[in-house]
DSSP file (Angstrom, degrees, kcal/mol; ACC not computed):
  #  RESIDUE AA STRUCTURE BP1 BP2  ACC     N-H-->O    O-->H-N    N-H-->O    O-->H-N    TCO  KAPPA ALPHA  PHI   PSI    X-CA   Y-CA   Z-CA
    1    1 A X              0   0    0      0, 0.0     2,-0.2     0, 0.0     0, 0.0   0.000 360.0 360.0 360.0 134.8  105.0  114.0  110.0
    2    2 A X    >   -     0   0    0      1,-0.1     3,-1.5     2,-0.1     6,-0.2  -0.638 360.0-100.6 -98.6 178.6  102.4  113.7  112.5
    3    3 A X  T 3  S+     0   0    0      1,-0.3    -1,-0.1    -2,-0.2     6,-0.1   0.683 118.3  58.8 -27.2 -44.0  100.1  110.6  112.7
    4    4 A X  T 3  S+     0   0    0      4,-0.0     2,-0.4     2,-0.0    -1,-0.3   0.506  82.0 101.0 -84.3  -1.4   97.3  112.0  111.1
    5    5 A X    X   -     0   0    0     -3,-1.5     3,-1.2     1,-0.1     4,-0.3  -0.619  61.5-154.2 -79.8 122.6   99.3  112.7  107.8
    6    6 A X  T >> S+     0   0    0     -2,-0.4     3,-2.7     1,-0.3     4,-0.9   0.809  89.6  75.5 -62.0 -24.1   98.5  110.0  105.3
    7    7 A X  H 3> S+     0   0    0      1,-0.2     4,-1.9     2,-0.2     3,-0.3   0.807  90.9  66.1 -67.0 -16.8  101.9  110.5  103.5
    8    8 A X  H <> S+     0   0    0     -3,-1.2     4,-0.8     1,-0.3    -1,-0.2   0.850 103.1  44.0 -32.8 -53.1  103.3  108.4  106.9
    9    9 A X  H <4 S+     0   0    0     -3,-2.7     4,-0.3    -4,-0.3    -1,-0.3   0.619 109.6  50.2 -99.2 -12.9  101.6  105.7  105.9
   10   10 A X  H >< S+     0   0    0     -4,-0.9     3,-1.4    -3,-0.3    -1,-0.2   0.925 114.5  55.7 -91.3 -36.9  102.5  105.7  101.8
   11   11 A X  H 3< S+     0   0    0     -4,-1.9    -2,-0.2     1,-0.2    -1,-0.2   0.574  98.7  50.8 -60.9 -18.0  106.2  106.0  103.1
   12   12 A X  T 3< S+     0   0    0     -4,-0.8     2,-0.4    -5,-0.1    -1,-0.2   0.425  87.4 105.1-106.6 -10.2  106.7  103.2  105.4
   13   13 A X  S <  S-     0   0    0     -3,-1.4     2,-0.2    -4,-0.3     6,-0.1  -0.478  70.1-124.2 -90.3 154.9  105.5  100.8  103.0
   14   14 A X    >>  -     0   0    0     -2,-0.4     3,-1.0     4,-0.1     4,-0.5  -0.582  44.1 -69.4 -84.2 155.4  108.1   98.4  101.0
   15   15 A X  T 34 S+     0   0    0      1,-0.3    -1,-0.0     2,-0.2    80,-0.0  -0.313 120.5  30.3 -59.3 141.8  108.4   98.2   97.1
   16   16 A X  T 3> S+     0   0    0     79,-0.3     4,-2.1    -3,-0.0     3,-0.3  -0.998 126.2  43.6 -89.7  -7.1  106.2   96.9   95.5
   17   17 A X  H <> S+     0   0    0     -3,-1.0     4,-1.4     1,-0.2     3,-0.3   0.824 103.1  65.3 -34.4 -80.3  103.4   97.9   97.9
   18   18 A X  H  X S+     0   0    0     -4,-0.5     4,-2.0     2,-0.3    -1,-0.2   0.665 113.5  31.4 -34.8 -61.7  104.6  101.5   98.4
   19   19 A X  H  > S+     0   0    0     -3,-0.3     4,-2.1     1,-0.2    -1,-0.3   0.969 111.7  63.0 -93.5 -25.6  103.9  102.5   94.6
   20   20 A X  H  X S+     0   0    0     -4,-2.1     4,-1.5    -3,-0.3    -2,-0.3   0.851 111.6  36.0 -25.3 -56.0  101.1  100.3   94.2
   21   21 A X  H  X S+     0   0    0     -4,-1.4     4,-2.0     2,-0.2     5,-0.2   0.792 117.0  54.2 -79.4 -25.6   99.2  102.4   97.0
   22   22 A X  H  X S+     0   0    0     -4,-2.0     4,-1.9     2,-0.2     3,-0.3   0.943 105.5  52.6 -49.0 -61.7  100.8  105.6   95.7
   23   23 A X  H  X S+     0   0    0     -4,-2.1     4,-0.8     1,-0.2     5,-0.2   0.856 115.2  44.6 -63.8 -65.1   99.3  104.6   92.0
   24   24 A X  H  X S+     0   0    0     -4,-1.5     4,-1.9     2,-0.2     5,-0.3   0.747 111.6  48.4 -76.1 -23.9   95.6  104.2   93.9
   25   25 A X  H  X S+     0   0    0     -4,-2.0     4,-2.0    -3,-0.3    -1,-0.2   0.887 110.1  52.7 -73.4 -28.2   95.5  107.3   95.9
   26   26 A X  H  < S+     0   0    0     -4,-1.9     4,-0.3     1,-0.2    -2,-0.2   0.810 114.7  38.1 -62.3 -16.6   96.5  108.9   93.2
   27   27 A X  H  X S+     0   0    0     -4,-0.8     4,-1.8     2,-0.2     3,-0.4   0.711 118.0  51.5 -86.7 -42.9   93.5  107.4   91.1
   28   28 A X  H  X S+     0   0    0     -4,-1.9     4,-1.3     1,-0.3     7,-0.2   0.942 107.7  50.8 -79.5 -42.7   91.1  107.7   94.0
   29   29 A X  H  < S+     0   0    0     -4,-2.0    -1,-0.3    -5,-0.3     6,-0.2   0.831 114.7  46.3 -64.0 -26.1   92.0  111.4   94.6
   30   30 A X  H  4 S+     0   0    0     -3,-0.4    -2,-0.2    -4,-0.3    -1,-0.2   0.596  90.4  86.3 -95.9  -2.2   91.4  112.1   91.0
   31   31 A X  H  < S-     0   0    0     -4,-1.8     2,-0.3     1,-0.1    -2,-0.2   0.824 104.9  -7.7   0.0 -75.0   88.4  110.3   90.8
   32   32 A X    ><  -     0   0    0     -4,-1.3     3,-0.7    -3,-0.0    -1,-0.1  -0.942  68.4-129.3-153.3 147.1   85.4  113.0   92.0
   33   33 A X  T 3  S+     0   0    0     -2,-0.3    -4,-0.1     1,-0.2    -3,-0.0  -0.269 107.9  64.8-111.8  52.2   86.5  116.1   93.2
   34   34 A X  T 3  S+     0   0    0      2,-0.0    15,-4.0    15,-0.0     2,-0.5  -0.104  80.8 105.7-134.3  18.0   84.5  116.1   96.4
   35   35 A X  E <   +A   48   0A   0     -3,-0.7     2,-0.3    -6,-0.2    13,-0.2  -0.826  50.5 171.0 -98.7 124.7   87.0  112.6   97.4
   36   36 A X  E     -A   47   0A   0     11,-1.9    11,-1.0    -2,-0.5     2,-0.4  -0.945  24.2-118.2-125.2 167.9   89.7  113.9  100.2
   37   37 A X  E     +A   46   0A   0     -2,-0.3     2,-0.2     9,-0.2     9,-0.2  -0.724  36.3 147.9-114.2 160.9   92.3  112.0  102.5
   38   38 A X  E     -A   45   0A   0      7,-2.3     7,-0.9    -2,-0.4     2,-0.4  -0.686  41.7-105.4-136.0-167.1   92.7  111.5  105.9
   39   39 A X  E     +A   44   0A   0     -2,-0.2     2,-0.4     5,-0.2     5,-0.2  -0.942  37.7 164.1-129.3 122.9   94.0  108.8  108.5
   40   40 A X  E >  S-A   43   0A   0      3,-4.0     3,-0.6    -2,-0.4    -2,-0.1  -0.961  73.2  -0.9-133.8 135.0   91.6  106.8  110.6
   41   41 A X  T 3  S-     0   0    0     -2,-0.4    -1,-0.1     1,-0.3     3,-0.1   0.589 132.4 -61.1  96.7  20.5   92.3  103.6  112.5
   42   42 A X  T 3  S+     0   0    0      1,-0.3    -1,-0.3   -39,-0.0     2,-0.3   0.437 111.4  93.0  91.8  -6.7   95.9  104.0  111.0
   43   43 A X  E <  S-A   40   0A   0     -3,-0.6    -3,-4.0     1,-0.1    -1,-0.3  -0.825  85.2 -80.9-119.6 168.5   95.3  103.9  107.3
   44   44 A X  E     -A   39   0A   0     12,-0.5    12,-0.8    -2,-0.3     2,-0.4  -0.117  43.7-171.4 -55.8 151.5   94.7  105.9  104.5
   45   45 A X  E     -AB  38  55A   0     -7,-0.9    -7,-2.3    10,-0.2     2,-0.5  -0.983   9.4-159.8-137.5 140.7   90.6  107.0  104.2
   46   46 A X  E     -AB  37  54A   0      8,-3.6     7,-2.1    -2,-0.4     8,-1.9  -0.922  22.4-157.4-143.7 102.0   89.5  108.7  101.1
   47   47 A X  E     -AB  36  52A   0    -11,-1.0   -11,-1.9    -2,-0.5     2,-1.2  -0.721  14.8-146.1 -87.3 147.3   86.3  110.5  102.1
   48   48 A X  E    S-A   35   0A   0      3,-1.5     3,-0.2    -2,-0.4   -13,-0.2  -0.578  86.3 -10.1-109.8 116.9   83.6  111.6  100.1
   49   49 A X  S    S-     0   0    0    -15,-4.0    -1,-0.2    -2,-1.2   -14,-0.1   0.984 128.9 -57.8  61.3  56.1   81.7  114.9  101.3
   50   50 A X  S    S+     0   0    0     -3,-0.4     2,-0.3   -16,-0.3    -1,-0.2   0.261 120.7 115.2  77.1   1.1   83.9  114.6  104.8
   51   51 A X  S    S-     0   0    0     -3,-0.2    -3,-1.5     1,-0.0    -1,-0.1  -0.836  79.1-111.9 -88.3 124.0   82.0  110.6  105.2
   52   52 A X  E     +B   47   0A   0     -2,-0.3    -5,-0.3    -5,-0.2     3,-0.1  -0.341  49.7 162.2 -56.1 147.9   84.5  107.8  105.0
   53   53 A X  E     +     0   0A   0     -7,-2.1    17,-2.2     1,-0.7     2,-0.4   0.472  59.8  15.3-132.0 -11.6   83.6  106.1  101.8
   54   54 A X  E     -BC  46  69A   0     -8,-1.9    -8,-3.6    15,-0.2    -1,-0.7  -0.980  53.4-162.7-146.8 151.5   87.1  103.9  101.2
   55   55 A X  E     -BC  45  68A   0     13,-3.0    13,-1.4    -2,-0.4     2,-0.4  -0.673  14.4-143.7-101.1 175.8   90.3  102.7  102.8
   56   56 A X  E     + C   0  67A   0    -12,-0.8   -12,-0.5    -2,-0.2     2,-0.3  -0.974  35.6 141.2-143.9 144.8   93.2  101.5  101.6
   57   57 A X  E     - C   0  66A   0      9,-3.1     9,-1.8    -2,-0.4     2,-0.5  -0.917  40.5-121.8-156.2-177.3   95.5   98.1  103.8
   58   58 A X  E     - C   0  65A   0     -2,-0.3     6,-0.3     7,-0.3     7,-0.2  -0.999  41.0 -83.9-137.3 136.5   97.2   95.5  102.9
   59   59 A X     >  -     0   0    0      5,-0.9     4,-1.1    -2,-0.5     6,-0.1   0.054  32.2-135.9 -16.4 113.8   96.4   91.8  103.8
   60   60 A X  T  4 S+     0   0    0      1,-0.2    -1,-0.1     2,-0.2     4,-0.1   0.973 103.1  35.7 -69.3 -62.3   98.0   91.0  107.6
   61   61 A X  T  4 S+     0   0    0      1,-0.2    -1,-0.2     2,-0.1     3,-0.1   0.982 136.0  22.6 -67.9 -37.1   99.5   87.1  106.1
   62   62 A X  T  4 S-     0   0    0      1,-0.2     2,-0.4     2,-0.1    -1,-0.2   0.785  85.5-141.9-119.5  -0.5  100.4   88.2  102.6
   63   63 A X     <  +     0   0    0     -4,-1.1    -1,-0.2     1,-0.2    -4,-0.2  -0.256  49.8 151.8 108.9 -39.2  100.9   92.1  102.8
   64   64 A X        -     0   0    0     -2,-0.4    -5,-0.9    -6,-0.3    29,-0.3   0.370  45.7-113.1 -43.7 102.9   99.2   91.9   99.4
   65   65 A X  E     +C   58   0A   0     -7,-0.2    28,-1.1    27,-0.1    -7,-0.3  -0.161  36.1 175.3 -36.0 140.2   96.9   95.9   98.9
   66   66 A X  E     -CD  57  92A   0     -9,-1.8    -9,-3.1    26,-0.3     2,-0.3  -0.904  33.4-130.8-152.1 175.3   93.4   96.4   98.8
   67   67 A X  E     -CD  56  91A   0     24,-0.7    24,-1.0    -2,-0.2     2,-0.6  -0.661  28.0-149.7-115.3 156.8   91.1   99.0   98.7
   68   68 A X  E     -CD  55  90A   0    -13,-1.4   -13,-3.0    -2,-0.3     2,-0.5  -0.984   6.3-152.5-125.4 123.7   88.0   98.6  101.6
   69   69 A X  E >   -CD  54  89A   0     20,-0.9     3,-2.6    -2,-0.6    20,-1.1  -0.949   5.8-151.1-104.9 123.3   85.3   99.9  100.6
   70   70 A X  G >  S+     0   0    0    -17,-2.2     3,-0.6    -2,-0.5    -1,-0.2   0.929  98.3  43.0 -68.6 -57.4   82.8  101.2  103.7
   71   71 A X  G >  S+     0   0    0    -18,-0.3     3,-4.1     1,-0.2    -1,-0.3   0.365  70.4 129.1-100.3  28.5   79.7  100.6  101.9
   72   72 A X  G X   +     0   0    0     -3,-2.6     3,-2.9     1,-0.2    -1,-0.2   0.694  59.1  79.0 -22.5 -44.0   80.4   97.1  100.2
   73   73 A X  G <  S+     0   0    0     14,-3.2    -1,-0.2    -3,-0.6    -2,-0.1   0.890  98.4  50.3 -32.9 -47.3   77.0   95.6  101.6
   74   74 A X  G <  S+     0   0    0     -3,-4.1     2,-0.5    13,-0.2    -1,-0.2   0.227  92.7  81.2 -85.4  14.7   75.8   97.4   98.9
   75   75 A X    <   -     0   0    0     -3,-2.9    32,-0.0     1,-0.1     5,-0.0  -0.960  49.0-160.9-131.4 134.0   77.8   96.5   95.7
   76   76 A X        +     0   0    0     -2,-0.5    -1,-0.1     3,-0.0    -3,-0.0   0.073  34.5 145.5-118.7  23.4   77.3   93.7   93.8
   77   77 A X        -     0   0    0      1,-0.1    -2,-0.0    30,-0.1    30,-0.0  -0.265  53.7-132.1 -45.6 156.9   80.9   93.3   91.6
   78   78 A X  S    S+     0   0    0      1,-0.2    -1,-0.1     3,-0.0    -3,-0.0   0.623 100.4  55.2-109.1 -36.5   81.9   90.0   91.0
   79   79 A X  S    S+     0   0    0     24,-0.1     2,-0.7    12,-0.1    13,-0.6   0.628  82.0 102.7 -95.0  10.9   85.7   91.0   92.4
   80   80 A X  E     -E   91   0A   0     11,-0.2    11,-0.2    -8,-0.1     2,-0.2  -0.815  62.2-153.6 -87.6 148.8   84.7   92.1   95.3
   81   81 A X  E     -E   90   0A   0      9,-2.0     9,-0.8    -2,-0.7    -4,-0.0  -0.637  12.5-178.7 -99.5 158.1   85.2   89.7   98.7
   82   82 A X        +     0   0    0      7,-0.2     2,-0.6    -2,-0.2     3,-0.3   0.737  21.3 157.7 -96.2 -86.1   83.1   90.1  101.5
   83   83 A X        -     0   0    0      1,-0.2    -1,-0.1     6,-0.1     6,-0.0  -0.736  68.5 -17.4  73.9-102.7   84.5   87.6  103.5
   84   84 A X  S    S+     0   0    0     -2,-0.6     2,-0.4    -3,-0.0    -1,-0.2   0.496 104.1 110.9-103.4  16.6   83.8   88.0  107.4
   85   85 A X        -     0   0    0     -3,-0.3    -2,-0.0     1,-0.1     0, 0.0  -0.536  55.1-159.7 -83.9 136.7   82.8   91.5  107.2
   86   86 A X  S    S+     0   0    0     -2,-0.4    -1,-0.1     1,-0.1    -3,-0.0   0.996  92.6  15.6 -55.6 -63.1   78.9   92.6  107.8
   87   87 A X  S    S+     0   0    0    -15,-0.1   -14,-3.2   -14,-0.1   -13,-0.2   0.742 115.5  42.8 -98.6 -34.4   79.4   96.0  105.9
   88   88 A X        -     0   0    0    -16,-0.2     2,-0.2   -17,-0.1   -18,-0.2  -0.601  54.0-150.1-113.1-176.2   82.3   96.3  103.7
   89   89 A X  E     -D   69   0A   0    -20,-1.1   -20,-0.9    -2,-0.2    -7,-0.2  -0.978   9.5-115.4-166.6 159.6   84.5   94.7  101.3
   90   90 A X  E     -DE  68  81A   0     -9,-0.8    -9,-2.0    -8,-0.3     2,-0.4  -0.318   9.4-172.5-102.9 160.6   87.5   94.2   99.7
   91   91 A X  E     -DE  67  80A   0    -24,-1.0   -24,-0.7   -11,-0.2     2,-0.3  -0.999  25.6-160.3 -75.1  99.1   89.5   94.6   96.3
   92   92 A X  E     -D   66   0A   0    -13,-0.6     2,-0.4    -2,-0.4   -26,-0.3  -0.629   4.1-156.8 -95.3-176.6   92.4   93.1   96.6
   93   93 A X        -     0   0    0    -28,-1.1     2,-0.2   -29,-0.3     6,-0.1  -0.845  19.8-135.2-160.1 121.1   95.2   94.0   94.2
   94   94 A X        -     0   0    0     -2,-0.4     3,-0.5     1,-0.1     2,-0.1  -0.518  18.6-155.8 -70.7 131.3   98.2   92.3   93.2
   95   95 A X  S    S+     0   0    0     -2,-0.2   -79,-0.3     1,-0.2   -75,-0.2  -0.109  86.0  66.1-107.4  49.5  101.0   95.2   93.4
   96   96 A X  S    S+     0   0    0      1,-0.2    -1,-0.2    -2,-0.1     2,-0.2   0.619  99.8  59.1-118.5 -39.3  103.5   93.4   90.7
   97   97 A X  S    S-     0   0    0     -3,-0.5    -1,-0.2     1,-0.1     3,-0.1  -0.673 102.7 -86.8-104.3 153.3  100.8   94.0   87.9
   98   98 A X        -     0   0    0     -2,-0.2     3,-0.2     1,-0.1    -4,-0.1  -0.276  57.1 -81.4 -77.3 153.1   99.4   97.5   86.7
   99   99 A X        -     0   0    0      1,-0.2     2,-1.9    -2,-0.1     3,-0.2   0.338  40.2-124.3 -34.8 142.6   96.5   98.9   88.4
  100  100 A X     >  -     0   0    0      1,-0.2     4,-2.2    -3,-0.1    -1,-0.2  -0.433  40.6-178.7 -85.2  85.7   93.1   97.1   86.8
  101  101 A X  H >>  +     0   0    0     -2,-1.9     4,-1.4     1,-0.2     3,-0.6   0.907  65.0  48.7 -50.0 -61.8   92.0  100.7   86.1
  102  102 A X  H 3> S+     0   0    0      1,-0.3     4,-2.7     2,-0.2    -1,-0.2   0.865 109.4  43.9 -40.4 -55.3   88.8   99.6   84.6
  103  103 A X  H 34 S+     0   0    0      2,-0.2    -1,-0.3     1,-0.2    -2,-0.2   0.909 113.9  55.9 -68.9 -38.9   87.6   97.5   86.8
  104  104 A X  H XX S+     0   0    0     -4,-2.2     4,-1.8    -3,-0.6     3,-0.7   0.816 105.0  50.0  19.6 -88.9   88.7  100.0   89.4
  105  105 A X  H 3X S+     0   0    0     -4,-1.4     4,-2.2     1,-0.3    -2,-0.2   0.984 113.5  51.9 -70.7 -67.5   86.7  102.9   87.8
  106  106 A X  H 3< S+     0   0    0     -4,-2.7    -1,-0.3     1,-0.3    -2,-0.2   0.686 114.6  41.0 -49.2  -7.9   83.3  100.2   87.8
  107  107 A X  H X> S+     0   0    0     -3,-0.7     4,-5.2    -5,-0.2     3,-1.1   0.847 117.8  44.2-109.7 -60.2   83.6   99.4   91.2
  108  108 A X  H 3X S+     0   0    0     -4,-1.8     4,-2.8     1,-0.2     5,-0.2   0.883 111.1  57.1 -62.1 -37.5   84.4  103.3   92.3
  109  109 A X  H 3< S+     0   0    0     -4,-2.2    -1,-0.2     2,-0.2    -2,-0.1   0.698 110.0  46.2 -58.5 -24.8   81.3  104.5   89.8
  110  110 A X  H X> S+     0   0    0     -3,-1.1     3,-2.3    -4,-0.2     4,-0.7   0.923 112.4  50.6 -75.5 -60.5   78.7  101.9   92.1
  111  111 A X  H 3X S+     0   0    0     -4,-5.2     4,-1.0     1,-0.2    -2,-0.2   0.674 115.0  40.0 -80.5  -0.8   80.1  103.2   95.3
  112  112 A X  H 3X S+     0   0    0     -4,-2.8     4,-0.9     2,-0.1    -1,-0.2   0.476 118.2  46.5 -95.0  13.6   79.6  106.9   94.3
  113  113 A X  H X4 S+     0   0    0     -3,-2.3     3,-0.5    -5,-0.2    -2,-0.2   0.949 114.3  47.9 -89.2 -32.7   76.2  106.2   92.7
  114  114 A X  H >< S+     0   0    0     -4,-0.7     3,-1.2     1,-0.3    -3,-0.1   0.910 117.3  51.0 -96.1 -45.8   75.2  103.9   96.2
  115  115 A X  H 3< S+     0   0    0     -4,-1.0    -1,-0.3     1,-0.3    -2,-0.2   0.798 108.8  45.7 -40.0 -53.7   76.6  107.3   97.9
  116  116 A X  T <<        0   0    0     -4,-0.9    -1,-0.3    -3,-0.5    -2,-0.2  -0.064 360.0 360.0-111.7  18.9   74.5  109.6   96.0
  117  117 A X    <         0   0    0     -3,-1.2    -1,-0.3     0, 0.0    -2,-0.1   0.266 360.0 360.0 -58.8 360.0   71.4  107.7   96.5
């Protein structure tokens, strides 16, 4: 696999992570069908119309996934953190319990409406 292959990145992680981030690209990829993946900066990117619009990482002290959303400034969910960032912001997601789909879908439905602005 070379770098740029995302599947690198889905492989290398440990359970429970590993199907936990499986579970959200798969959600994110079926999402809008103008959403594709890539790797930049070493993680997953799910751009929308070739623009990054999401990441996906895991927390450096508790490993714990979340999904980074590029244009966070502009989305006003109550579960997303800011935290030291200027522009984006995080989800995080516990990968022991199942995906919060819902809450998910409201979050991904702001940042393609803020997109399609």
């Amino acid at each position: 696999m070379s770098p740029k292959d995302p599947s690198a990145f889905y492989l290398a992680q440990p359970e429970p992570n590993q199907s936990c981030f499986l579970a959200l690209r798969q959600l994110l990829l079926n999402f809008h069908h103008e959403i594709s993946e890539c790797t930049k900066y070493g993680m997953p990117c799910f751009c929308l119309r070739q623009k990054a619009w999401c990441y996906l990482w895991h927390d450096k002290k508790t490993q714990q996934p979340y999904l980074l959303l590029v244009d966070g400034q502009q989305l006003n969910h109550p579960l997303l953190e800011r935290g030291n960032r200027a522009r984006m912001k995080i989800f995080n997601i516990n990968p022991t319990e199942d995906l919060p789909v819902d809450s998910l879908a409201q979050i991904l439905n702001e940042a393609l409406a803020v997109r399609n602005r």
